[in-house]
C-alpha positions in Angstrom: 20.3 10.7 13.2 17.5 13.1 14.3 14.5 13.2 12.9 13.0 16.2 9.8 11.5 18.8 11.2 9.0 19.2 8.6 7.7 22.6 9.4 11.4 24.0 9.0 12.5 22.0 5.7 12.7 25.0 3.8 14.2 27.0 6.5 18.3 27.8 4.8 19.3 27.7 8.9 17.9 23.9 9.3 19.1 22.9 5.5 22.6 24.1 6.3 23.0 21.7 9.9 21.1 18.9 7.8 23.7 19.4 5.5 26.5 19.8 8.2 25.2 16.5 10.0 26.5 14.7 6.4 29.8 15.3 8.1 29.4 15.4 11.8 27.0 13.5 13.9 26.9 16.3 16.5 24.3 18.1 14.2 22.1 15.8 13.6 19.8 16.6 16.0 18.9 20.2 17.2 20.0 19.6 20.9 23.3 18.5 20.0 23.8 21.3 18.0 22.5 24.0 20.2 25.0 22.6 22.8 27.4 23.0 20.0 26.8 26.2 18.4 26.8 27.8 21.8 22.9 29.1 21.2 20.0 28.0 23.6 18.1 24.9 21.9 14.8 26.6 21.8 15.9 29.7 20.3 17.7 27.2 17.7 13.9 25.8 16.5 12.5 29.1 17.0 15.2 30.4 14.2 14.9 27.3 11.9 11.3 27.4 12.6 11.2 31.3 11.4 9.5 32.4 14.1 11.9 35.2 15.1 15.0 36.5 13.6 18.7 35.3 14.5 21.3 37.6 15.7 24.2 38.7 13.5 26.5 36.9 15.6 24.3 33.5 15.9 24.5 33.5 11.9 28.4 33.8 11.8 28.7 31.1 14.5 26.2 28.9 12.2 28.0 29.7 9.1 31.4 28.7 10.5 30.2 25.4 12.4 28.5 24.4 9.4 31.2 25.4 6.6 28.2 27.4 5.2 29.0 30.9 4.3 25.7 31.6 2.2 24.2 31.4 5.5 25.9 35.0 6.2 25.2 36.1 2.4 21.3 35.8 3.1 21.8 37.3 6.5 23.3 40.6 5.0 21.4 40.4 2.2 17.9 40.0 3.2 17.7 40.3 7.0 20.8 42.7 8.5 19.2 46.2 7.9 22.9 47.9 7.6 22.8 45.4 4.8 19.6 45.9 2.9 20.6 49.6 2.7 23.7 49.1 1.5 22.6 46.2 -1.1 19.7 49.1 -2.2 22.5 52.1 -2.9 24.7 50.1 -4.6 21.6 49.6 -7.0 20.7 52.7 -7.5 24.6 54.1 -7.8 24.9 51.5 -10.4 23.7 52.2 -13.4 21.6 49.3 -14.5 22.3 47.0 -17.6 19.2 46.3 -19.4 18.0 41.8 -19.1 18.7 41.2 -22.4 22.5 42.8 -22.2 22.7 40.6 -18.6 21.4 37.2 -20.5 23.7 37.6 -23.3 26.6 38.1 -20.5 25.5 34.8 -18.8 24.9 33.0 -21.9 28.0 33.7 -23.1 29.9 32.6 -20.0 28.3 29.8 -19.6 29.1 28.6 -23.4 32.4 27.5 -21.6 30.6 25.3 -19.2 31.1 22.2 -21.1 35.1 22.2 -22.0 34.7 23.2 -17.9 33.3 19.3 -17.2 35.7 17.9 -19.4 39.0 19.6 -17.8 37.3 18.8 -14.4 37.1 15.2 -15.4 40.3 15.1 -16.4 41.8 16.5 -13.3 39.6 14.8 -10.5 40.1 11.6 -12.6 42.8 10.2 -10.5 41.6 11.5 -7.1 44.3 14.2 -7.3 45.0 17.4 -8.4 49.3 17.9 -10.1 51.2 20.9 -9.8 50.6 20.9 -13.7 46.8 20.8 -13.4 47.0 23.8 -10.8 46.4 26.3 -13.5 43.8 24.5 -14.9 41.9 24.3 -11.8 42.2 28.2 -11.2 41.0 28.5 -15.0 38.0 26.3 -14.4 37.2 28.6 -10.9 37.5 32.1 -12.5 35.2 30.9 -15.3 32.5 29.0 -12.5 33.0 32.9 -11.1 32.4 34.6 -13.9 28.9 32.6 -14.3 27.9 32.8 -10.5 28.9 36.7 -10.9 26.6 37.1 -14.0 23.8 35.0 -12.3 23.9 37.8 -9.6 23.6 40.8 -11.8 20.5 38.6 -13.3 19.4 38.5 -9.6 20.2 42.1 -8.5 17.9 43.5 -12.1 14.8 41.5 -10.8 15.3 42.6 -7.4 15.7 46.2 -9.0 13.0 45.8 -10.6 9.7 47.1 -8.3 7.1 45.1 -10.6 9.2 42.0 -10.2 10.5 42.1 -6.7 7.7 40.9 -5.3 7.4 37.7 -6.7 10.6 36.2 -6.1 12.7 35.6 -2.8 16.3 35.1 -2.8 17.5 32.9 -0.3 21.3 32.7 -0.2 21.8 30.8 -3.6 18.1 29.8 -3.7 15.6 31.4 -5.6 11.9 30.9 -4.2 8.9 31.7 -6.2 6.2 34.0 -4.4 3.3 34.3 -5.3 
């Protein structure tokens, strides 16, 4: 196994082939993965270092060789600037939901969240999912949705917001505080 790269440990680009190299060896270090990935080895560290941007294409290549779509979420979302346009009309066509109204939506959602742990339980149990516990499964998925979709709209209002925006960062899935 390679060894950390400590000045890239936050970086979601180096997270997501740590994570990868879990499941295959080949990403374990950075010049194994380069060779992999198809993307010169010090443009790799320069990426996962965040000294410059990755290409569109370099992201979709990462995200597919590391089963890590998020990696193209935060891309679009906070780098690509087709997709920072688009992310800033679709809040401002929308008309916006007040926190409180948001909250009680993801409360409410996740309510559920418990009876969701027990039918998991139940259906993992044995190591297998049954043709019975099918509809269960794409019960428990559409409700896990439903929470990750309200989560967002919790997201999107304090990204909205111009007082707020400023002190958070949304990587991917990961919320970083700014200060």
């Amino acid at each position: 196994m390679g060894r950390k790269a400590s000045k890239a440990t936050d970086n979601i680009y180096y997270m997501a082939r740590n994570a990868a190299a879990d499941k295959d060896e080949l990403f374990s270090s950075r010049e194994k993965a380069a060779a992999k990935l198809g993307i010169e080895r010090s443009r790799l560290a320069r990426i996962e270092l965040e000294q410059i941007e990755p290409y569109a294409e370099e992201v979709d290549v990462m995200a597919c060789a590391y089963d890590a779509p998020h990696l193209c979420t935060d891309y679009c979302n906070n780098i690509c600037p087709i997709g920072i346009r688009k992310l800033e009309e679709q809040a401002k066509a929308r008309e916006p939901e007040s926190i409180e109204r948001l909250v009680l939506k993801f409360l409410s959602s996740t309510q559920s969240m418990e009876n969701i742990s027990k039918i998991l339980v139940d259906i993992t149990q044995d190591g297998k999912v049954d043709n019975e516990e099918i509809k269960d499964l794409q019960d428990v998925f559409e409700a896990m949705d439903t929470v990750s979709a309200n989560m967002d709209a919790i997201k999107m209002w304090i990204l909205t917001d111009p007082k707020l925006k400023p002190f958070f960062n949304f990587d991917g899935d990961t919320l970083r505080l700014d200060n």
